[in-house]
C-alpha angles and dihedrals in degrees: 000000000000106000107247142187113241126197109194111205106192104150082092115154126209103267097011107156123216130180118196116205109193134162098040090137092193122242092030093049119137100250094189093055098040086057090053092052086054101046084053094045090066092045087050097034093199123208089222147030123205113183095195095195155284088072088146124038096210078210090165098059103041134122107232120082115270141214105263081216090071107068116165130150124231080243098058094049088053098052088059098038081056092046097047090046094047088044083056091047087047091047094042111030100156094058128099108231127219123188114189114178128249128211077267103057088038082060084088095059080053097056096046081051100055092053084069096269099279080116101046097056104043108118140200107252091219106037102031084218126131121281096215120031146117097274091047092044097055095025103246110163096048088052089049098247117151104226134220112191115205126316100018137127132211120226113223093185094291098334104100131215130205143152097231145282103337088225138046116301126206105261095227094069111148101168100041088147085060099040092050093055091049092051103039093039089217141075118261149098133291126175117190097093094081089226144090114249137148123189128184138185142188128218134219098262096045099266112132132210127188136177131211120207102191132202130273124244098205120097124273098240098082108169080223093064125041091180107037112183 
């Protein structure tokens, strides 16, 4: 099984509300929708906030050949990733805030890979934290995020959390929510398929288990798919 970093949340109370945002893929999010989520987000207060994620696209630094229209800097995406993150901390003041990666954010490991792994192990004298990293990057910790690197789940007591399979999937999936319970062997949430499914399923002894792929917010034109379904 893929080694995986787990975050356990048990400090759960009765009627306690959470809302998970995934797939906004920064700077192609979709900036109509996401007004509306917040909007929605100050009506809900949520006690907590779980970006499941592919927050950021990390365009600049992938692999696939891009659209030379669409010009953008790393520094520009993460100007906008740190100003809509701060805009959900100001709306929602009270909420504990979780960030898990997503295979775009992980496009940056890949990167500091690719430059022969000087990069990538550089690390801070006092911390002994990564240099370079996503919670430095979009400054996390300083915001007070918990941090899940990929591929990692979060534990909701017992309602995981993930962003999604931690390899390549065959882009013909259909049933991604059933193939998520099978593989996970628990009920929970993933994002990173781009589409609305629920699957459930009862046991022999009556227990039921369900999943919930969930939309993505970023807009429907990606340059790595001509035909998105």
């Amino acid at each position: 099984e893929d080694r995986q970093a787990i975050l356990r949340v048990d400090d759960v109370e009765e009627g306690e509300k959470s809302i998970y945002l995934s797939d906004l893929q920064v700077p192609f999010h979709d900036t109509g929708l996401l007004g509306a989520i917040e909007t929605f987000m100050v009506d809900f207060q949520p006690d907590r906030v779980f970006y499941v994620g592919d927050v950021a696209d990390m365009y600049s630094i992938s692999v696939f050949d891009k659209n030379p229209s669409r010009r953008f800097h790393l520094e520009d995406e993460v100007r906008t990733v740190r100003s809509i993150i701060d805009r959900h901390r100001a709306l929602l003041p009270r909420a504990a805030f979780y960030w898990m990666d997503g295979n775009h954010e992980y496009r940056l490991i890949r990167e500091l890979m690719r430059s022969g792994g000087e990069f990538y192990g550089l690390m801070d004298e006092d911390t002994e934290d990564p240099l370079i990293s996503i919670p430095k990057i979009f400054g996390l910790r300083k915001r007070g995020f918990l941090y899940v690197p990929w591929p990692g789940r979060i534990d909701y007591q017992g309602f995981v959390l993930t962003h999604g399979l931690p390899r390549r999937m065959p882009l013909n999936l259909k049933h991604c929510a059933k193939m998520m319970l099978e593989y996970v062997k628990s009920s929970g949430l993933c994002g990173d398929f781009h589409r609305n499914q629920m699957y459930m399923s009862v046991g022999d002894e009556g227990q039921s288990q369900g999943w919930i792929v969930q939309g993505c917010l970023c807009r429907l034109d990606p340059d790595f798919s001509p035909f998105p379904e």
